[in-house]
N, C-alpha and C positions, 0 to 999 in steps of 0.2 A: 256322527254321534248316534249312539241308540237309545232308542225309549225304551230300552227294558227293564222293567223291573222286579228285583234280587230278593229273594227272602232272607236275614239275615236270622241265624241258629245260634245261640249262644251256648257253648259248650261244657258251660257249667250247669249240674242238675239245679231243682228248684228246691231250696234250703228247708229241711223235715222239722230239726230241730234246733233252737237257739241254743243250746248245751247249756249247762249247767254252771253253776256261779263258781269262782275260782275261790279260793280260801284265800286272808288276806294277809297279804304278806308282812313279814316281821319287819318292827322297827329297825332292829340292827340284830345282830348276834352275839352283840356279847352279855354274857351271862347262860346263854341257852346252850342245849343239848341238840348233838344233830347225829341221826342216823345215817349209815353206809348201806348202803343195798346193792349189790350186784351182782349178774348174771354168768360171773366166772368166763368172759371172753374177752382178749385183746387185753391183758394188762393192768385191771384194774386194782390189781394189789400196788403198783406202782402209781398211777395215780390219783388213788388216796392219798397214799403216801406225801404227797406234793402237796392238796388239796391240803389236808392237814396242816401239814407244815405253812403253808401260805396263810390261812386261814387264821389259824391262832398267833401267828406275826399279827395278825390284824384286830383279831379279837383276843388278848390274851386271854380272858375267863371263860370262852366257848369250852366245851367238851363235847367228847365224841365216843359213839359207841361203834365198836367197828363192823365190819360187812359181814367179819368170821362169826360174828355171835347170832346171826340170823339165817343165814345158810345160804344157800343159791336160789336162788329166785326166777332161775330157766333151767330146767333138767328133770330127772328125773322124779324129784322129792318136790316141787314148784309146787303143786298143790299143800300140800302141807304146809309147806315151807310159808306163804302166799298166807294162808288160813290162817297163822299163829301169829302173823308179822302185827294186827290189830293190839290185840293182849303184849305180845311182846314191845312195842311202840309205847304201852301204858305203862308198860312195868318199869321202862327205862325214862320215865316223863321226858321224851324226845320233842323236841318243837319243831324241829325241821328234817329233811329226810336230800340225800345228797344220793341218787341212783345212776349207776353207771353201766349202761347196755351196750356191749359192742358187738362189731359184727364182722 
C-alpha cells in the first residue's frame, strides 16, 4: 500500500453569484391570462395548440394571448420584438408567459 498523498480538484467553479429571486408562482390558473412566446423552431404552432387545449380542459376561465401577436423572439426582428414584449405583456394584463424554444 502507498503513503501517497492526492490533491483532490473539485471541478466545479467557486459560485459568483446567488442569482436572483424567482417570482412567485401562481396559485392556480384559472381565471388568468398567459402569454405564448416563441422562437419559430421545431413546431411550436402545434404545441401550443395542445397546451391550449389541455390547459383550458383544466382551467376552463384561463385565456390566452397567442405567440402570433408578439412575433418571434429569435431572428431577425428579436431585438425589437424582445423590447416591446414589456408594454405588450402590460397591455394584455398577462400573469403568466408559456415560452417555447426549440432547437
Amino acid at each position: 500500500m502507498s503513503d501517497a498523498i492526492y490533491e483532490v480538484v473539485w471541478p466545479s467553479s467557486q459560485r459568483m453569484l446567488d442569482g436572483a429571486k424567482l417570482a412567485k408562482r401562481l396559485d392556480s390558473l384559472a381565471g388568468k391570462t398567459v402569454a405564448q412566446l416563441w422562437d419559430w423552431v421545431f413546431k411550436g404552432d402545434k404545441m401550443f395548440e395542445i397546451w391550449e387545449r389541455e390547459l383550458a380542459r383544466l382551467y376552463p376561465t384561463i385565456k390566452f394571448v397567442s405567440w402570433r401577436e408578439f412575433g418571434e423572439i429569435h431572428g431577425a426582428n428579436e431585438h425589437a420584438v424582445l423590447e416591446a414584449l414589456p408594454g405588450k405583456l402590460k397591455e394584455h394584463n398577462v400573469d403568466a408567459v408559456i415560452v417555447g424554444v426549440g432547437c
